[in-house]
Biopython code that builds the backbone (N, CA, C, O; Angstrom):
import numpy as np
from Bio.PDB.StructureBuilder import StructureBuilder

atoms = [
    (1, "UNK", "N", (5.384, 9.549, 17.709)),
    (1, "UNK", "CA", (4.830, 9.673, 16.377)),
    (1, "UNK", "C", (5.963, 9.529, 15.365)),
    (1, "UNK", "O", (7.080, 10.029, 15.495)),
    (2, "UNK", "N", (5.517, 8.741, 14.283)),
    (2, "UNK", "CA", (6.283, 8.717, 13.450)),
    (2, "UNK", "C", (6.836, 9.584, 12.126)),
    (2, "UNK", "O", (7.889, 10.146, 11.823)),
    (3, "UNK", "N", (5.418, 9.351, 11.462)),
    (3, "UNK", "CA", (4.763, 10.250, 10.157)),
    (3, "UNK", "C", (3.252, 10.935, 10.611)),
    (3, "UNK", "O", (2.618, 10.659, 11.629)),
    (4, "UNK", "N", (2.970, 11.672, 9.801)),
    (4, "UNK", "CA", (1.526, 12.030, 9.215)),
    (4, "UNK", "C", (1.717, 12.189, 7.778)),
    (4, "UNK", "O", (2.755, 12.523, 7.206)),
    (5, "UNK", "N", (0.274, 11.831, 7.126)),
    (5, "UNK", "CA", (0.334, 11.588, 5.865)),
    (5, "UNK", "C", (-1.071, 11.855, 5.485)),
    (5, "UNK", "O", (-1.949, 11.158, 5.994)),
    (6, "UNK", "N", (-1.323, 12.628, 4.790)),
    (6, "UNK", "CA", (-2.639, 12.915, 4.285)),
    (6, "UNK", "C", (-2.700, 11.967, 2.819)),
    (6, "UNK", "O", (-2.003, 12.045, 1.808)),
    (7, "UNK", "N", (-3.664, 11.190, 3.114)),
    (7, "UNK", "CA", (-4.240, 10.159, 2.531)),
    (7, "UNK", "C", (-5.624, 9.756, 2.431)),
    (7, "UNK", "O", (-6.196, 9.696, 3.520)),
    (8, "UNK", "N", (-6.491, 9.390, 1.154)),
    (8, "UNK", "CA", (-7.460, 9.013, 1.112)),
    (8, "UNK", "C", (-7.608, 7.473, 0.980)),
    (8, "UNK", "O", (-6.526, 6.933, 1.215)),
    (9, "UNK", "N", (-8.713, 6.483, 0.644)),
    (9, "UNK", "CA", (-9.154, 5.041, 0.564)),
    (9, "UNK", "C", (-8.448, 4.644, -0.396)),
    (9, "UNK", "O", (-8.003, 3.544, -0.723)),
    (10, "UNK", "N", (-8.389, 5.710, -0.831)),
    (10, "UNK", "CA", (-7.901, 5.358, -2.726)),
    (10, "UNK", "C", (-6.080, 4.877, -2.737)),
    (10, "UNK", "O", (-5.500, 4.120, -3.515)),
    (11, "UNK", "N", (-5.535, 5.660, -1.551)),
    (11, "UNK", "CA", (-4.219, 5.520, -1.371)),
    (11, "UNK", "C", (-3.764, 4.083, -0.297)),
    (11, "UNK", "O", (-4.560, 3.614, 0.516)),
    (12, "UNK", "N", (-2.223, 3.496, -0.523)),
    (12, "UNK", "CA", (-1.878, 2.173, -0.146)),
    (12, "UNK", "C", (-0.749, 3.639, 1.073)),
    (12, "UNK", "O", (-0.341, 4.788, 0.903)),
    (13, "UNK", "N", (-0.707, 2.527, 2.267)),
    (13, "UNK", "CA", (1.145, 3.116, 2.941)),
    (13, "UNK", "C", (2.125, 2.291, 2.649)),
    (13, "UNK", "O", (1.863, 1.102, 2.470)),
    (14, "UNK", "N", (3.016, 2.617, 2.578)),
    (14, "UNK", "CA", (4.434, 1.763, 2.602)),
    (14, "UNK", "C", (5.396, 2.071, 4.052)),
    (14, "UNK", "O", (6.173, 3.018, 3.931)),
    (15, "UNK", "N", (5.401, 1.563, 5.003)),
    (15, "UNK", "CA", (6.030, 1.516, 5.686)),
    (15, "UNK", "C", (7.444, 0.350, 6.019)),
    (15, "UNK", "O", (7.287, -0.869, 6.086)),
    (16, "UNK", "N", (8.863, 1.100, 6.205)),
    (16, "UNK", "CA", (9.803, 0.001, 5.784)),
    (16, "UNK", "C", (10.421, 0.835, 7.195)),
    (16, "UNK", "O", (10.344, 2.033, 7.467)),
    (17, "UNK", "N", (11.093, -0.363, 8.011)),
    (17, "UNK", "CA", (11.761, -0.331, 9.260)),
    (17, "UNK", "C", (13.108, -0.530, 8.919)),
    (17, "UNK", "O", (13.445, -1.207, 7.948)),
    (18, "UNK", "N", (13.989, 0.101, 9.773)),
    (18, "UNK", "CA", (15.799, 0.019, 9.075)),
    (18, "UNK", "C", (16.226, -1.639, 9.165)),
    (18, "UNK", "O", (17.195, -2.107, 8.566)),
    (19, "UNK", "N", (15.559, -2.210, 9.796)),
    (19, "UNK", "CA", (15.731, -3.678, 9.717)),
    (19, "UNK", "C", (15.602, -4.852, 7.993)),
    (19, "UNK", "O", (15.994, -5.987, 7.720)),
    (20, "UNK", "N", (14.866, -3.795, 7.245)),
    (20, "UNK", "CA", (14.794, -4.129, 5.911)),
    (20, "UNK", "C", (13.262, -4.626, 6.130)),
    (20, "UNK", "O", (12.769, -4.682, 5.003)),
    (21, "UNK", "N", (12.439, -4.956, 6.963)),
    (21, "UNK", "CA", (10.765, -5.302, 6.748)),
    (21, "UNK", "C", (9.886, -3.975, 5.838)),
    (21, "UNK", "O", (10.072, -2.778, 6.058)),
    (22, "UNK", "N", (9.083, -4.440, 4.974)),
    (22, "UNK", "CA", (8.555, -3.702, 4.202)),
    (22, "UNK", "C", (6.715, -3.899, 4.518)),
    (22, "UNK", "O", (6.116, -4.938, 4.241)),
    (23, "UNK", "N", (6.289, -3.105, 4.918)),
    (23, "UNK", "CA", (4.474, -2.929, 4.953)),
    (23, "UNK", "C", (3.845, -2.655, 4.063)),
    (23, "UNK", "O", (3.891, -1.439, 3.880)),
    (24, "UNK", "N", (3.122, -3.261, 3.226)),
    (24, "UNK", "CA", (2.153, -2.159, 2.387)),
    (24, "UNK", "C", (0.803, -2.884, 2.784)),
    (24, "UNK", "O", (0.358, -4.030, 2.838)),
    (25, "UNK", "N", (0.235, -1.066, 3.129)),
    (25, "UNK", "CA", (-1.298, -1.845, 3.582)),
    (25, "UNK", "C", (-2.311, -0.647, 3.033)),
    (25, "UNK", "O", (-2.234, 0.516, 3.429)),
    (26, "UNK", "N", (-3.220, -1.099, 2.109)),
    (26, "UNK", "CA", (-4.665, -0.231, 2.039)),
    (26, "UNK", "C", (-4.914, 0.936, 3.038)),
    (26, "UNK", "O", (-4.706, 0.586, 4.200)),
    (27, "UNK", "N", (-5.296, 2.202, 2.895)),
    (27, "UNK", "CA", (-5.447, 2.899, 3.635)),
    (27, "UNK", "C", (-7.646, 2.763, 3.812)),
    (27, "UNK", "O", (-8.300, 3.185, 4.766)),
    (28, "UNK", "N", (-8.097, 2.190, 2.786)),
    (28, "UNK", "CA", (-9.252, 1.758, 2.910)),
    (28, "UNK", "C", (-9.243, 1.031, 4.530)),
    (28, "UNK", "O", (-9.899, 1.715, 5.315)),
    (29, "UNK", "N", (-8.707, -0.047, 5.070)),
    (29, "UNK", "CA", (-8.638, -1.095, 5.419)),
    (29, "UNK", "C", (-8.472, -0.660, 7.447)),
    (29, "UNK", "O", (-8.783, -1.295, 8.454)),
    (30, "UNK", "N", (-7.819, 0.748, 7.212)),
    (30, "UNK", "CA", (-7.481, 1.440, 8.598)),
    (30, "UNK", "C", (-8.933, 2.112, 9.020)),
    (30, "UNK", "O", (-9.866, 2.516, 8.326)),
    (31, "UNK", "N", (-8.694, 2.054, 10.698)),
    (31, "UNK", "CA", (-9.774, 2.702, 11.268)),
    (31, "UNK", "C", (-9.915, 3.734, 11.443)),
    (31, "UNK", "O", (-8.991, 4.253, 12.069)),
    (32, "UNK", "N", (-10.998, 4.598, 11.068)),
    (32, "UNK", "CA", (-10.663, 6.140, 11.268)),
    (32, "UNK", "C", (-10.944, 6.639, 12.798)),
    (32, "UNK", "O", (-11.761, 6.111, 13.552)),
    (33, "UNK", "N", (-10.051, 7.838, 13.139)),
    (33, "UNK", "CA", (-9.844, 7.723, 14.591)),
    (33, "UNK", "C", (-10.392, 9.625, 14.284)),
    (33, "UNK", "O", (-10.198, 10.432, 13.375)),
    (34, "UNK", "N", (-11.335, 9.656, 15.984)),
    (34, "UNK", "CA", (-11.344, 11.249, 15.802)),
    (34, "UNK", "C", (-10.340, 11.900, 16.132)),
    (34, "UNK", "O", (-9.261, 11.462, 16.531)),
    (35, "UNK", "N", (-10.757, 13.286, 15.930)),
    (35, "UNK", "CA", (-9.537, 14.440, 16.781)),
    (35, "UNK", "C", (-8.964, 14.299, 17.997)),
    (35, "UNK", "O", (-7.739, 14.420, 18.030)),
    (36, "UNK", "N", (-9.711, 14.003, 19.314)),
    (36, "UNK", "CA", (-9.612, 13.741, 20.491)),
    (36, "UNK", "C", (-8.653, 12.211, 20.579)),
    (36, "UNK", "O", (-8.284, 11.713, 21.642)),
    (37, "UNK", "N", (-8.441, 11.780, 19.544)),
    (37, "UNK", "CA", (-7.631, 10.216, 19.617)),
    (37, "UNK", "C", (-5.984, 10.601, 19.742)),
    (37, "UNK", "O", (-5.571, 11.749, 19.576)),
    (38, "UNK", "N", (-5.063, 9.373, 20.083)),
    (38, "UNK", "CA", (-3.848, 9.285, 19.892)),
    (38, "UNK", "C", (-3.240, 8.921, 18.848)),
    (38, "UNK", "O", (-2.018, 9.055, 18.783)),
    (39, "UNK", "N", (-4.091, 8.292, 17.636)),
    (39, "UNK", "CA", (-3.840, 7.827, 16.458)),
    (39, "UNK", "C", (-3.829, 6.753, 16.630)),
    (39, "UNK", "O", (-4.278, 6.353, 17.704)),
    (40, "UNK", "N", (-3.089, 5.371, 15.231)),
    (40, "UNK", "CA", (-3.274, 4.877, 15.066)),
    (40, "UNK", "C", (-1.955, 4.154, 15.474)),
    (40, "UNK", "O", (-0.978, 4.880, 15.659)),
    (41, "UNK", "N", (-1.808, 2.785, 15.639)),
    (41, "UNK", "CA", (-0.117, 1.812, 15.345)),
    (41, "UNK", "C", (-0.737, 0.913, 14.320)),
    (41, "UNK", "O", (-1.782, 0.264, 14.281)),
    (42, "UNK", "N", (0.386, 1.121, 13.408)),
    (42, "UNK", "CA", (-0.072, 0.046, 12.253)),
    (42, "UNK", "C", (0.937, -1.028, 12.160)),
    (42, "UNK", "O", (0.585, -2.071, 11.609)),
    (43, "UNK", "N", (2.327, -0.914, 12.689)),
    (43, "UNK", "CA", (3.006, -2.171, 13.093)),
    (43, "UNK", "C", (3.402, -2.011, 14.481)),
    (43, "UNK", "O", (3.108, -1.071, 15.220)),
    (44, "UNK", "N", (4.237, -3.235, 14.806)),
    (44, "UNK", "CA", (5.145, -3.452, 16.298)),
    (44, "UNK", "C", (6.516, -3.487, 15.372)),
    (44, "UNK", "O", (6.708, -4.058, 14.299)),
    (45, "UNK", "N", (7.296, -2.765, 16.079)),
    (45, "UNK", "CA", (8.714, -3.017, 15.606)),
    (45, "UNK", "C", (9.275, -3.588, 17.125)),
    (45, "UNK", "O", (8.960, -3.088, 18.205)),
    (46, "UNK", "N", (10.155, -4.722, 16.935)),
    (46, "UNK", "CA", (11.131, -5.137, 17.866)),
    (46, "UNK", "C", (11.949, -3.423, 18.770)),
    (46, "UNK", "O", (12.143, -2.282, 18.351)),
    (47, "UNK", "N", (12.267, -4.282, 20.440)),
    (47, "UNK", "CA", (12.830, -2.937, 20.666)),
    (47, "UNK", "C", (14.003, -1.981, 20.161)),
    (47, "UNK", "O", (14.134, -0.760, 20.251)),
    (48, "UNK", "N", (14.902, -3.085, 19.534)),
    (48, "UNK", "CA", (15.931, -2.415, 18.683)),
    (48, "UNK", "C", (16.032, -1.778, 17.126)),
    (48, "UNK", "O", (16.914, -1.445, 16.335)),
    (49, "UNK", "N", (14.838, -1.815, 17.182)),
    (49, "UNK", "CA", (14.506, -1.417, 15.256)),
    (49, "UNK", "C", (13.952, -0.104, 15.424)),
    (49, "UNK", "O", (13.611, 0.438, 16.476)),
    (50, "UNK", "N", (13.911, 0.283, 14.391)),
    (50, "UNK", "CA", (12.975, 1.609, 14.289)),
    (50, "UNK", "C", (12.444, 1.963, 12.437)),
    (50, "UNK", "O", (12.884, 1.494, 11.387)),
    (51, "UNK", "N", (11.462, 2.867, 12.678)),
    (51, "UNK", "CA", (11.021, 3.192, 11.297)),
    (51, "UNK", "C", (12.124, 4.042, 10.570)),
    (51, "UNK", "O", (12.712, 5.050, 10.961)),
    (52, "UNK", "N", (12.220, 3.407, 9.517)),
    (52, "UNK", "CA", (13.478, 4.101, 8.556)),
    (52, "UNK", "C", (12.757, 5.090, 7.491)),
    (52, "UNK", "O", (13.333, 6.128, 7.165)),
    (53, "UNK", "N", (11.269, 4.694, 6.859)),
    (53, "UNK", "CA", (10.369, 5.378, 5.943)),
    (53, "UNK", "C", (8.691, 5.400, 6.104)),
    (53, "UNK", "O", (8.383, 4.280, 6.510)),
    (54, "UNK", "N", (7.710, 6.076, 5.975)),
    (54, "UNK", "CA", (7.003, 6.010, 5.394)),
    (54, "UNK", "C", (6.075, 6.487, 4.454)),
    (54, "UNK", "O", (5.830, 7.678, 4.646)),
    (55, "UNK", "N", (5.274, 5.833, 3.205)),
    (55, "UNK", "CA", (5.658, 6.567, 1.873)),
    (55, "UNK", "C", (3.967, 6.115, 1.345)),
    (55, "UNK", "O", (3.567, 4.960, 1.195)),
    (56, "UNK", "N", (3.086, 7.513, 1.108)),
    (56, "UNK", "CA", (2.013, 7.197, 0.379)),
    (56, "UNK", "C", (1.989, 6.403, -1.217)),
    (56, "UNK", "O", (2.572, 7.010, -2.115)),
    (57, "UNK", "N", (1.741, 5.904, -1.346)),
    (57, "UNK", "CA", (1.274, 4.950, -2.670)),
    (57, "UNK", "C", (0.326, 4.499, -3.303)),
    (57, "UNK", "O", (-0.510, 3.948, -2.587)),
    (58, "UNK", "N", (0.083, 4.510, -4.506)),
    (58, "UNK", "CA", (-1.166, 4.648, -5.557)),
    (58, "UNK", "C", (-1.392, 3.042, -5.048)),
    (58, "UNK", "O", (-0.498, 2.196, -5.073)),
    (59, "UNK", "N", (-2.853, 2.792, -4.557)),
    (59, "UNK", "CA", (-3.525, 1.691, -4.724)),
    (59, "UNK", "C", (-3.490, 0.858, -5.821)),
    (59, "UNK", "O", (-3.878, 1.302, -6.902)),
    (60, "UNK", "N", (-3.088, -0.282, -5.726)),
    (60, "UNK", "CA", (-3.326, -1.337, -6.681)),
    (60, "UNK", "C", (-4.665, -2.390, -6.626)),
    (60, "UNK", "O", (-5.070, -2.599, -5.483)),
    (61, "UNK", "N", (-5.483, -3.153, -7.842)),
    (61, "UNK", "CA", (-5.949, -3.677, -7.390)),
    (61, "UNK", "C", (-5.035, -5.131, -7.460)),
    (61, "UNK", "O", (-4.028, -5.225, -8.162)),
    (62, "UNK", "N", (-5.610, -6.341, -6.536)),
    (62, "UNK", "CA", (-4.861, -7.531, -6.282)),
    (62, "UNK", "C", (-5.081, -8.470, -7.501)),
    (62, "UNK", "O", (-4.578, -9.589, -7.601)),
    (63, "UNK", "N", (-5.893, -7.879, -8.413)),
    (63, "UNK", "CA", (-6.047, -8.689, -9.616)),
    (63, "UNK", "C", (-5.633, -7.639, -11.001)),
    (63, "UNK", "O", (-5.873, -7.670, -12.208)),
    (64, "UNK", "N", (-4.839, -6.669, -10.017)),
    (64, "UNK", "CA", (-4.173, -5.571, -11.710)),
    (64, "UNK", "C", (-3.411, -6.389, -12.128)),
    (64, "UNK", "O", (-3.445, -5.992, -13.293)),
    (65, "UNK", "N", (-2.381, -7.655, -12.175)),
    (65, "UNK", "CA", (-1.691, -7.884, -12.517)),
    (65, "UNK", "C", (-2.286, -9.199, -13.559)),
    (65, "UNK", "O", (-1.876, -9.370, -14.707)),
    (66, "UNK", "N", (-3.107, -9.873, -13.026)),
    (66, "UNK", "CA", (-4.227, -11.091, -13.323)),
    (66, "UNK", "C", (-4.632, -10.038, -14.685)),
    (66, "UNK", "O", (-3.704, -9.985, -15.492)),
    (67, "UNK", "N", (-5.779, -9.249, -15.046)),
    (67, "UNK", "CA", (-6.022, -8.092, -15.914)),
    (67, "UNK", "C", (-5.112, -7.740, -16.760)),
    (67, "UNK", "O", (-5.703, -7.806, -17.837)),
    (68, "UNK", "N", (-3.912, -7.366, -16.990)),
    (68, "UNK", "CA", (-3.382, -6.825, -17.429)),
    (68, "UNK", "C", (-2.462, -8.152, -17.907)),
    (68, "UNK", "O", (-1.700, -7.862, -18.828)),
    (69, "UNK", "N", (-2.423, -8.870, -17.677)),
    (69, "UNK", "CA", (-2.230, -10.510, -18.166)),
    (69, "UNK", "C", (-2.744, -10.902, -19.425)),
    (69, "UNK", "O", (-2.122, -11.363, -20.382)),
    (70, "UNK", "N", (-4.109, -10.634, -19.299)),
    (70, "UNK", "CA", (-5.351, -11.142, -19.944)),
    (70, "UNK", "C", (-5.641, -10.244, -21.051)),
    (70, "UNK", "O", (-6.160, -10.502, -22.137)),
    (71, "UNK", "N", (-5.153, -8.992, -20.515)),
    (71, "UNK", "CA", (-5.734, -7.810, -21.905)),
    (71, "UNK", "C", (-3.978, -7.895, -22.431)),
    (71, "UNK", "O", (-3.756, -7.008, -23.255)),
    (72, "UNK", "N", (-3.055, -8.538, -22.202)),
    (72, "UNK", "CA", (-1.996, -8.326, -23.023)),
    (72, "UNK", "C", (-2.004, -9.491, -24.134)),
    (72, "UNK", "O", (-1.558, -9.391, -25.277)),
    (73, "UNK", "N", (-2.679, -10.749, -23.481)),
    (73, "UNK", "CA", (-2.727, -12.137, -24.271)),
    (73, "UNK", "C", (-4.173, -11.965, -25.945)),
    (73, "UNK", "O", (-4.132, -12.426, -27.086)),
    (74, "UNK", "N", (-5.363, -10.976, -25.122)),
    (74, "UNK", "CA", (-6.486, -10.471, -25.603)),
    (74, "UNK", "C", (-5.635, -9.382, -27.060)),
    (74, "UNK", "O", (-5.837, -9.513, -28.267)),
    (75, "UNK", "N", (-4.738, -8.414, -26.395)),
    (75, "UNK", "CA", (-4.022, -7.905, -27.424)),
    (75, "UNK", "C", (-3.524, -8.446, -28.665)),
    (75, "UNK", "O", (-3.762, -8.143, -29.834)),
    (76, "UNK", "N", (-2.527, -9.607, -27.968)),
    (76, "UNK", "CA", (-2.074, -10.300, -28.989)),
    (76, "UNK", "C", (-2.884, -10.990, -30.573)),
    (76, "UNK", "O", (-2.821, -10.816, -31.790)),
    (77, "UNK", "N", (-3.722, -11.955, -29.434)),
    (77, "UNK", "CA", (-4.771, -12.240, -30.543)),
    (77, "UNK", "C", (-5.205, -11.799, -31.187)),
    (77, "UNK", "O", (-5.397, -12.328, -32.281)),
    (78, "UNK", "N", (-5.686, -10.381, -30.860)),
    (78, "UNK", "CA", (-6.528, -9.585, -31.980)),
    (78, "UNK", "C", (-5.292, -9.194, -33.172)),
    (78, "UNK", "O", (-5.712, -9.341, -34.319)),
    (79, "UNK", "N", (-4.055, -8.790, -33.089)),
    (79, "UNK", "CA", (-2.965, -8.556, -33.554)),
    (79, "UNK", "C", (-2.399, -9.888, -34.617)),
    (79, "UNK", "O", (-1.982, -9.781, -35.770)),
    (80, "UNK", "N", (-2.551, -11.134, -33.788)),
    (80, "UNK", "CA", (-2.776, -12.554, -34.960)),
    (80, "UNK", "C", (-3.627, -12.485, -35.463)),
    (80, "UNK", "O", (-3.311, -12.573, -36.649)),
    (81, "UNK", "N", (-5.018, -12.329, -35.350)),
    (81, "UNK", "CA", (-6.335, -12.819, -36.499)),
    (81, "UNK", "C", (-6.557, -11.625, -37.460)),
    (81, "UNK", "O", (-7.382, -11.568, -38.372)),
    (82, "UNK", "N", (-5.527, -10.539, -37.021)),
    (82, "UNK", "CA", (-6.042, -9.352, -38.119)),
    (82, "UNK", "C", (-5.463, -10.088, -39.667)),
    (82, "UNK", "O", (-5.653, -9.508, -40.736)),
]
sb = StructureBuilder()
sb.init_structure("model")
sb.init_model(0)
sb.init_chain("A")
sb.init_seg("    ")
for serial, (resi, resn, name, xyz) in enumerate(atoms, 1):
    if name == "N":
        sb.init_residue(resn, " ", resi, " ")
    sb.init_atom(name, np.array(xyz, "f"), 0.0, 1.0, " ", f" {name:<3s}", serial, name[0])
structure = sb.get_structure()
């Protein structure tokens, strides 16, 4: 075992291996496992690597950046036609 991390859908993981590879994956997206389980593997690390971190993180959506594009350009304009 690596980590445990109490996390909801709403939350992303960040997992980064001392090799410098970086994970970020939806916690929506994982299978939920019962009590009686061994958990989950969410990567393969090579045999010489190992996990260096892993770190709960506020969900993004894949179009926050697309949005926030659009309401900054939307800003502007309204800021020219006043």
């Amino acid at each position: 075992m690596v980590a445990i991390k109490n996390v909801t859908d709403n939350d992303d993981l960040m997992i980064i291996n001392k090799s410098g590879l970086t994970i970020r994956m939806a916690v929506a997206n994982l299978r939920v496992m019962g009590r009686a389980t061994q958990g989950v593997k969410l990567i393969n690390i090579k045999e010489n690597d190992s996990i260096a971190a892993v770190a709960k993180v506020m969900h993004e959506d894949e179009n926050a950046d697309e949005i926030s594009d659009n309401q900054i350009k939307n800003d502007e304009n309204d800021k020219n036609n006043s």
